[in-house]
N, CA, C and O atoms as CSV, one atom per row, in Angstrom:
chain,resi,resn,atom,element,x,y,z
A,1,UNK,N,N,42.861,17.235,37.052
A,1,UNK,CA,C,41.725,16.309,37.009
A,1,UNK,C,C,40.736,16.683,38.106
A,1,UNK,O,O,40.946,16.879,39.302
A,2,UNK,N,N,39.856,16.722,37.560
A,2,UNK,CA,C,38.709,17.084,38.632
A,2,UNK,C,C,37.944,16.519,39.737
A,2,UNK,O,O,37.045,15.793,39.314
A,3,UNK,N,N,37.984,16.589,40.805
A,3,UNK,CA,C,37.639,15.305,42.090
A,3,UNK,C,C,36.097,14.964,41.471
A,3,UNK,O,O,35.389,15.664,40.747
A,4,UNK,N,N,35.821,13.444,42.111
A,4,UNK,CA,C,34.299,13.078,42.024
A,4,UNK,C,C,33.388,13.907,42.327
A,4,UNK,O,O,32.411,14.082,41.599
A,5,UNK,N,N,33.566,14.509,43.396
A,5,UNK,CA,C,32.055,15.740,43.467
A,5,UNK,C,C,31.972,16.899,42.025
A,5,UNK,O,O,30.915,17.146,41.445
A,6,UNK,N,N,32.848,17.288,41.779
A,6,UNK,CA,C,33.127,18.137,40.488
A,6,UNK,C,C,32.386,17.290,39.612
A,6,UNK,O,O,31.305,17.667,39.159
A,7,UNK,N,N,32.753,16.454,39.404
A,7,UNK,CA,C,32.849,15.503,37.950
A,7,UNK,C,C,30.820,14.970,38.285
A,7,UNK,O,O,29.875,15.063,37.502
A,8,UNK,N,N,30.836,14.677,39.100
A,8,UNK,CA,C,29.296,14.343,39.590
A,8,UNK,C,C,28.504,15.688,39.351
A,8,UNK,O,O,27.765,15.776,38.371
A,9,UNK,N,N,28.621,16.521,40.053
A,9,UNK,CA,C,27.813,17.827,39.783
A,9,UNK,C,C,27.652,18.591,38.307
A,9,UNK,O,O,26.637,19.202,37.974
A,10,UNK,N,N,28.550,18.476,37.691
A,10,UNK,CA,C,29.068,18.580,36.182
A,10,UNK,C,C,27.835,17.775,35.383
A,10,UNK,O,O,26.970,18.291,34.675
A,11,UNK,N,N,28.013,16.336,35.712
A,11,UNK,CA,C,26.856,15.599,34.821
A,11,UNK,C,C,25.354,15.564,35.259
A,11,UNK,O,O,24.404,15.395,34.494
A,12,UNK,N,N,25.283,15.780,36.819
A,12,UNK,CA,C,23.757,16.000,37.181
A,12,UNK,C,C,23.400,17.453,36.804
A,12,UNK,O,O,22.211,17.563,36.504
A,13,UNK,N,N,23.984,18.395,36.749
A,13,UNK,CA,C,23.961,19.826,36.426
A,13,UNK,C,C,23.619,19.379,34.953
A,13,UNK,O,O,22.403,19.327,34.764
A,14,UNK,N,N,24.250,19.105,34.064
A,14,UNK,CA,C,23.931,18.824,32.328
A,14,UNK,C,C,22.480,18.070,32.444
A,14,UNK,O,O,21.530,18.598,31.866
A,15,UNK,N,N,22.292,16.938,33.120
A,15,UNK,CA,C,21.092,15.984,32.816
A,15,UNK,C,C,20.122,16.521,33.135
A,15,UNK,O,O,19.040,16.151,32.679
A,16,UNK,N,N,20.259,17.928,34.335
A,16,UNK,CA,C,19.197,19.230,34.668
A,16,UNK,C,C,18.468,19.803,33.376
A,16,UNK,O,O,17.290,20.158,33.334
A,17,UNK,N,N,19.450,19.830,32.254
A,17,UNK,CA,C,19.131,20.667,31.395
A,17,UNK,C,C,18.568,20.675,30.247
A,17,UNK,O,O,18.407,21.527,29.373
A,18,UNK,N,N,18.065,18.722,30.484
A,18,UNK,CA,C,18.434,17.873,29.219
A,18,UNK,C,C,16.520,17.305,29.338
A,18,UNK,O,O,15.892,16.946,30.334
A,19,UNK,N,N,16.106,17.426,28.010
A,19,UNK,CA,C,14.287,17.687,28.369
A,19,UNK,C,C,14.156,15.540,28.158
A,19,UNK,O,O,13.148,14.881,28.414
A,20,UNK,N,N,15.433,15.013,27.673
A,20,UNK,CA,C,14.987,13.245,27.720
A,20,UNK,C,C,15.752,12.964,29.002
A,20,UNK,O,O,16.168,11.837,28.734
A,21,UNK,N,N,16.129,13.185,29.987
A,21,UNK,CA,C,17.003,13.417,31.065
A,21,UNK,C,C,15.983,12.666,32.060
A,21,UNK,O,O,14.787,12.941,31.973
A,22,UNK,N,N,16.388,11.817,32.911
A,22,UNK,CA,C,15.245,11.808,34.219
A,22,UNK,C,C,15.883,12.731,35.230
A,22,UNK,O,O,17.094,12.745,35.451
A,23,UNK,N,N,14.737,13.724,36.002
A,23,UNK,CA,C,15.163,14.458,36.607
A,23,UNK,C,C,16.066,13.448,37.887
A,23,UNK,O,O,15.461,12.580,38.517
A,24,UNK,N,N,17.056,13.639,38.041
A,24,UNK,CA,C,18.198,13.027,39.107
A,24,UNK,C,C,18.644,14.327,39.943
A,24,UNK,O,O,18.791,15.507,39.626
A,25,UNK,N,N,18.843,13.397,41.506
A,25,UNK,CA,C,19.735,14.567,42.441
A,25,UNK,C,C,21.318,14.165,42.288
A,25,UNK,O,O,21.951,13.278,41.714
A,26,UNK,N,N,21.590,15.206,43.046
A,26,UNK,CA,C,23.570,14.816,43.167
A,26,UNK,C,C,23.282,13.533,44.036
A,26,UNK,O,O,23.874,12.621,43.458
A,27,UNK,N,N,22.647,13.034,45.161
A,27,UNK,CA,C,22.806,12.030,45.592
A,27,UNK,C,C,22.459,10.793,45.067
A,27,UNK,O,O,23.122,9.787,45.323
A,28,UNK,N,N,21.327,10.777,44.245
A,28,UNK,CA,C,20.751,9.333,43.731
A,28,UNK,C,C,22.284,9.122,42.698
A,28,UNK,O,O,23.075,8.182,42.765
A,29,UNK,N,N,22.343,10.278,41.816
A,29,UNK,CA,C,23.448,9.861,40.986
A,29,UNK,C,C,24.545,9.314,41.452
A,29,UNK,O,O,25.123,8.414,40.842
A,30,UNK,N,N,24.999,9.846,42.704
A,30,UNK,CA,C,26.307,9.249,43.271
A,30,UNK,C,C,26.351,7.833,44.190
A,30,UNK,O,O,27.375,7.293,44.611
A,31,UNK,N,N,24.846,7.344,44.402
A,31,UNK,CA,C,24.391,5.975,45.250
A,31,UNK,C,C,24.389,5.028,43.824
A,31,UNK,O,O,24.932,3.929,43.719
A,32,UNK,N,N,23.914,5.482,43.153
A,32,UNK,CA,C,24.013,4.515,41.562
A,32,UNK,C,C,25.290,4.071,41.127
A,32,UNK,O,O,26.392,4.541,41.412
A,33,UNK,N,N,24.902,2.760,40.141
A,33,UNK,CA,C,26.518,2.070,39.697
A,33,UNK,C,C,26.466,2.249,38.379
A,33,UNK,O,O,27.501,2.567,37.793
A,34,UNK,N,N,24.980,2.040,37.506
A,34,UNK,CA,C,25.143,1.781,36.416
A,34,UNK,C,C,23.859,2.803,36.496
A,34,UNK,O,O,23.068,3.246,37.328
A,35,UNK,N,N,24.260,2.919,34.649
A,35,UNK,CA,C,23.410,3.815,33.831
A,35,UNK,C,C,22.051,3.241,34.075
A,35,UNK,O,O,21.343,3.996,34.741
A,36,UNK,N,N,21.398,1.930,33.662
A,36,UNK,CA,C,19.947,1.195,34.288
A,36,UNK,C,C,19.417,2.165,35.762
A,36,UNK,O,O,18.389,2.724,36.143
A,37,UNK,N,N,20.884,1.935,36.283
A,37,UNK,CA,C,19.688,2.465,37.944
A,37,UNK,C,C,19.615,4.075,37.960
A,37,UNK,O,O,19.242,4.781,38.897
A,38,UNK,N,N,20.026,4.442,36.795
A,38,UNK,CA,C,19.820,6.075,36.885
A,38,UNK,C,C,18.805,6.139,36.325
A,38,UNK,O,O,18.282,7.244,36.466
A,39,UNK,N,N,17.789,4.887,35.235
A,39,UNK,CA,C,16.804,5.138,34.451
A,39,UNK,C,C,16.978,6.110,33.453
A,39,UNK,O,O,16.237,7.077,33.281
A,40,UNK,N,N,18.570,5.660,32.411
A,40,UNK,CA,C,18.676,6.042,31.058
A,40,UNK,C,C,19.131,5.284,30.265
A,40,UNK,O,O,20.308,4.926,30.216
A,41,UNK,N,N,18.017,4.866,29.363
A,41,UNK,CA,C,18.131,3.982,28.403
A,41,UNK,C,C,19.698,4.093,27.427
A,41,UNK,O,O,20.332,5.139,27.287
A,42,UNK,N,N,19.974,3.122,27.002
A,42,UNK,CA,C,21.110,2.959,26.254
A,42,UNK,C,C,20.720,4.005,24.941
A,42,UNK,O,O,21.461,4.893,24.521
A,43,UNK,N,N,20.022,3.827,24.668
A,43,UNK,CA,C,19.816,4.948,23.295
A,43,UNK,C,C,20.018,6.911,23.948
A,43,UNK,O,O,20.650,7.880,23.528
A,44,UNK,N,N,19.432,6.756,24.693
A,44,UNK,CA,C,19.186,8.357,25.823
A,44,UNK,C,C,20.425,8.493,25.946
A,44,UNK,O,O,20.877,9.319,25.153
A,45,UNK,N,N,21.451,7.847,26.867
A,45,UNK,CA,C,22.644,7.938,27.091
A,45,UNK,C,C,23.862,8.351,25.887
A,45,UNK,O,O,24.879,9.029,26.038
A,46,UNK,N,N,23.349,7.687,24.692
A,46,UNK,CA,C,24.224,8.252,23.330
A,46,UNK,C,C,23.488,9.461,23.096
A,46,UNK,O,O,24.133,10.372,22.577
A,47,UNK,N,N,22.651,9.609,23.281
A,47,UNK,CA,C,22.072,10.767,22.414
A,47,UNK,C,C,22.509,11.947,23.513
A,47,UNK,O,O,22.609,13.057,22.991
A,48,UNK,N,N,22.799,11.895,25.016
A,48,UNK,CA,C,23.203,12.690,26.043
A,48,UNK,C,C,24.648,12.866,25.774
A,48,UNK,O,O,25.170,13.975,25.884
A,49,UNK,N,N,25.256,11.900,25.455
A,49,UNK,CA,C,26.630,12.344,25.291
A,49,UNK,C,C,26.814,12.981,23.724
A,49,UNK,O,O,27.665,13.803,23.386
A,50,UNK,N,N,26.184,12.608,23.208
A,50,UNK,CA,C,26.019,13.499,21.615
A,50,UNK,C,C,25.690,15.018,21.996
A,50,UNK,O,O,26.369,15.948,21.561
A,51,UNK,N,N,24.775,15.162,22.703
A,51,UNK,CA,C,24.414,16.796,23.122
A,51,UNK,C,C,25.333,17.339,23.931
A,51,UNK,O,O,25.703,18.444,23.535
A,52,UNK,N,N,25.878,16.937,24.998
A,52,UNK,CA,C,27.048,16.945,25.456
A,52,UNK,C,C,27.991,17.523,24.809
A,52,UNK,O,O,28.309,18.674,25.110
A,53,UNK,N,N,28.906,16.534,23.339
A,53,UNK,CA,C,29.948,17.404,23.009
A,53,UNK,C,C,28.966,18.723,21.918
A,53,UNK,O,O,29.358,19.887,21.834
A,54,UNK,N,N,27.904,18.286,21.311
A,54,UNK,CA,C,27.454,19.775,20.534
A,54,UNK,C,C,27.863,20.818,21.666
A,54,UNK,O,O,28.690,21.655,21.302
A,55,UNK,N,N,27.398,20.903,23.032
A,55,UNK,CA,C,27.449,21.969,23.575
A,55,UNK,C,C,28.695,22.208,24.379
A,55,UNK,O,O,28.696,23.370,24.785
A,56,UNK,N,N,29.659,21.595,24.724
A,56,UNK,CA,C,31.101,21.843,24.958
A,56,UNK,C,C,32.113,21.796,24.315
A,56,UNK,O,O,33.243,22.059,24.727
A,57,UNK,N,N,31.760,21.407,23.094
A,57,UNK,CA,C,32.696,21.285,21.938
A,57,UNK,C,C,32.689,21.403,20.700
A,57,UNK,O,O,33.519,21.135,19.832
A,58,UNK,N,N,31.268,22.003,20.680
A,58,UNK,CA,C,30.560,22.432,19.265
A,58,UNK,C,C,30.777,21.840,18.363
A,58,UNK,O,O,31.172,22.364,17.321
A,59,UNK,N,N,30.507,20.093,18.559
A,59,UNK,CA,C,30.420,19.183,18.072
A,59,UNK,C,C,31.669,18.846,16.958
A,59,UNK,O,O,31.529,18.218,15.909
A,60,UNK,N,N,33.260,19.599,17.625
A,60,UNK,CA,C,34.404,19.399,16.963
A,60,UNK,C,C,35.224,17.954,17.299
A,60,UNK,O,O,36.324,17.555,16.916
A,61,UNK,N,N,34.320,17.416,18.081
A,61,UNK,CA,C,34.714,15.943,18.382
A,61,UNK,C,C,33.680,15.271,18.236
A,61,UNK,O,O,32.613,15.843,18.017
A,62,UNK,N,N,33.775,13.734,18.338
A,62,UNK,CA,C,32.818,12.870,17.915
A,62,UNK,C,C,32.628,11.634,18.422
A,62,UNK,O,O,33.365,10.678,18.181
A,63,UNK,N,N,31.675,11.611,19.111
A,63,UNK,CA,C,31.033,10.101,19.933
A,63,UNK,C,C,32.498,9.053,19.532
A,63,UNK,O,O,32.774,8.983,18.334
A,64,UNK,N,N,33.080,8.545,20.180
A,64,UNK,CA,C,34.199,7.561,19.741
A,64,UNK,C,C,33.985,5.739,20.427
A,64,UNK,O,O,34.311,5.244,21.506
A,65,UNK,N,N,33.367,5.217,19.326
A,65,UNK,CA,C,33.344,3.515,19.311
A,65,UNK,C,C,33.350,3.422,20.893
A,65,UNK,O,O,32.430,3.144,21.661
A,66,UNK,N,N,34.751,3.759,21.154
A,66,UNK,CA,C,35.290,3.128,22.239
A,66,UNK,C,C,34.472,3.523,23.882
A,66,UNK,O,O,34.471,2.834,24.902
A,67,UNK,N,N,33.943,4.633,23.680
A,67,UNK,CA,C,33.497,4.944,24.906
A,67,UNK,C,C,31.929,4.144,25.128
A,67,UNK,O,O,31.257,4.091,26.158
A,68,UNK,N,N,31.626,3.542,23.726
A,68,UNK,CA,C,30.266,3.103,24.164
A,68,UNK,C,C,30.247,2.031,25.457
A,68,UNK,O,O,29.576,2.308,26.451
A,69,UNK,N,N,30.888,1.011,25.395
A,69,UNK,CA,C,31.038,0.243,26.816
A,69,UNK,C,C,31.064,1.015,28.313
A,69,UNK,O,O,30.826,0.703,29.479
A,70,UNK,N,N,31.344,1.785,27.837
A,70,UNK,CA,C,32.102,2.559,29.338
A,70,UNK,C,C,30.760,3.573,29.758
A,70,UNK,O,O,30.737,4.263,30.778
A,71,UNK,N,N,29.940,3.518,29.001
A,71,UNK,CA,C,28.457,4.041,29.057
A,71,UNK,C,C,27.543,3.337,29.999
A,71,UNK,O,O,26.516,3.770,30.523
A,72,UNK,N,N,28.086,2.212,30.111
A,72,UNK,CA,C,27.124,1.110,31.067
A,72,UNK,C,C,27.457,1.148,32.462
A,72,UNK,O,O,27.147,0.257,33.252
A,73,UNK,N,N,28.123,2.240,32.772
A,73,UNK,CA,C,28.345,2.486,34.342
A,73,UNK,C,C,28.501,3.799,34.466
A,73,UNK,O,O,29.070,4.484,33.616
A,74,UNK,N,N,27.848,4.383,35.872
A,74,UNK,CA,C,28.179,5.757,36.412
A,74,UNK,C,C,29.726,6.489,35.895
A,74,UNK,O,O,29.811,7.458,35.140
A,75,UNK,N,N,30.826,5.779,36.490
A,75,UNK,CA,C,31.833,5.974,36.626
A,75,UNK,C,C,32.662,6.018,35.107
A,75,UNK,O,O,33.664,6.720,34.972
A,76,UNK,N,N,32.124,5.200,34.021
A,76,UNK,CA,C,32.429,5.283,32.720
A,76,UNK,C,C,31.834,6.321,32.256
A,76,UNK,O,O,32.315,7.197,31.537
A,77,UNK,N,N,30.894,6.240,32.621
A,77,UNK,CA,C,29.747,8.215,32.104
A,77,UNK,C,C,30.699,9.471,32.396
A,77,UNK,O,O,30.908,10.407,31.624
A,78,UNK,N,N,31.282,9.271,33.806
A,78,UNK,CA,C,32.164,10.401,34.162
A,78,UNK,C,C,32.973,10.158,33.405
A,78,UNK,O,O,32.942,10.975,32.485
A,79,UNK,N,N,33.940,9.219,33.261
A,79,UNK,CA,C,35.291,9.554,32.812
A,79,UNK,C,C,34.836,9.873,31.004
A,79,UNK,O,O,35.683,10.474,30.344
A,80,UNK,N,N,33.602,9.477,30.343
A,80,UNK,CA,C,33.518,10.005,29.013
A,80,UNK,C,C,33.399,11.434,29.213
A,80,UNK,O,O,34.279,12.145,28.726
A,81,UNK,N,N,32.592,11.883,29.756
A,81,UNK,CA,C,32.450,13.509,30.490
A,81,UNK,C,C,33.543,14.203,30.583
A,81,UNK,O,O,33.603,15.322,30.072
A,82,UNK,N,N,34.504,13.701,31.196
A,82,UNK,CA,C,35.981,13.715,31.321
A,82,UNK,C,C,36.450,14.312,30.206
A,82,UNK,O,O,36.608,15.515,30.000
A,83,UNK,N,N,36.734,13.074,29.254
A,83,UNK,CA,C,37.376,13.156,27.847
A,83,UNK,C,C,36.780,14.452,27.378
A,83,UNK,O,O,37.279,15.570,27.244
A,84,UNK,N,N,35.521,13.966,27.158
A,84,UNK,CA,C,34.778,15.043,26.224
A,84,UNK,C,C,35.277,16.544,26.559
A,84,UNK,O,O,35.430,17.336,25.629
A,85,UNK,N,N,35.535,16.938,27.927
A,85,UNK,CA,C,35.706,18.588,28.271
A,85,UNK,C,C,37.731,18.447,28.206
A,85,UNK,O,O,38.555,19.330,27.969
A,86,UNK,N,N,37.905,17.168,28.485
A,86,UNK,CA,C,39.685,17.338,27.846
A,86,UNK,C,C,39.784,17.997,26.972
A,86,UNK,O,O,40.162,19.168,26.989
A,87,UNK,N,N,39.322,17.091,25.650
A,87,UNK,CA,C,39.322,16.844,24.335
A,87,UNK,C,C,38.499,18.159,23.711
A,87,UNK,O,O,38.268,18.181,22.502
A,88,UNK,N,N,38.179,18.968,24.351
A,88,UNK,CA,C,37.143,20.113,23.904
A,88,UNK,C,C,37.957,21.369,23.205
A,88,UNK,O,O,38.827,21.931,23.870
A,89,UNK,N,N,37.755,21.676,22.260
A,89,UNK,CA,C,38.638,23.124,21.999
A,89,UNK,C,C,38.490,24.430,23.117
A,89,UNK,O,O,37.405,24.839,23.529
A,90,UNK,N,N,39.638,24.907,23.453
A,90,UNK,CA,C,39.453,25.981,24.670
A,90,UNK,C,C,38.679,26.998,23.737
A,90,UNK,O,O,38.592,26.966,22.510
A,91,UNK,N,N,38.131,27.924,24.642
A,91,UNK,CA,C,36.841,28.581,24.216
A,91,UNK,C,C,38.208,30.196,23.670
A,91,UNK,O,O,38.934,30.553,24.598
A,92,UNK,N,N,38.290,30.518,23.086
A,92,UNK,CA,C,38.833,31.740,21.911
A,92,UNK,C,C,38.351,32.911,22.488
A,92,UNK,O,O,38.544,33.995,21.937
C-alpha cells in the first residue's frame, strides 16, 4: 500500500494532466478535506475518475455505485485512486 505522499502525488500528478482539472499543488491538495475545497465539481470528479481508469486500466473496470460517496472527500478520492490502480490489469 502506498504511503499518503505517494498516493497524493499520484492524484495531483493525474489532475496536472487533466484539461477540466483546476490546476492544484501537492500542498493545497494535501491542506484540503473535501473535493468542494479543491474546486471540483461533483460532475468533474466522475468524469476524472472515468479518465482515470480509461488510462490505467483501459477502461477494463468501471466507475462502481459504491465509490460515488467516497468522492466527497480528499481521502475517499485517494482510496478510489487506490482501488482503481489495485483493480487495474498488470500491464503484459
Amino acid at each position: 500500500m502506498p504511503d499518503i505522499d505517494d498516493r497524493l502525488r499520484n492524484f495531483v500528478d493525474f489532475l496536472g494532466t487533466q484539461p477540466m482539472a483546476p490546476e492544484l499543488t501537492y500542498d493545497e491538495v494535501a491542506r484540503s478535506r473535501s473535493r468542494a475545497e479543491l474546486g471540483i465539481s461533483s460532475l468533474n470528479i466522475l468524469i476524472l475518475v472515468n479518465t482515470y481508469i480509461e488510462e490505467k486500466a483501459n477502461g477494463r473496470i468501471a466507475l462502481r455505485p459504491e465509490w460515488v460517496p467516497m468522492l466527497e472527500d480528499v481521502d475517499g478520492i485517494l482510496s478510489v485512486i487506490e482501488e482503481i490502480d489495485a483493480s487495474a490489469p498488470a500491464e503484459v
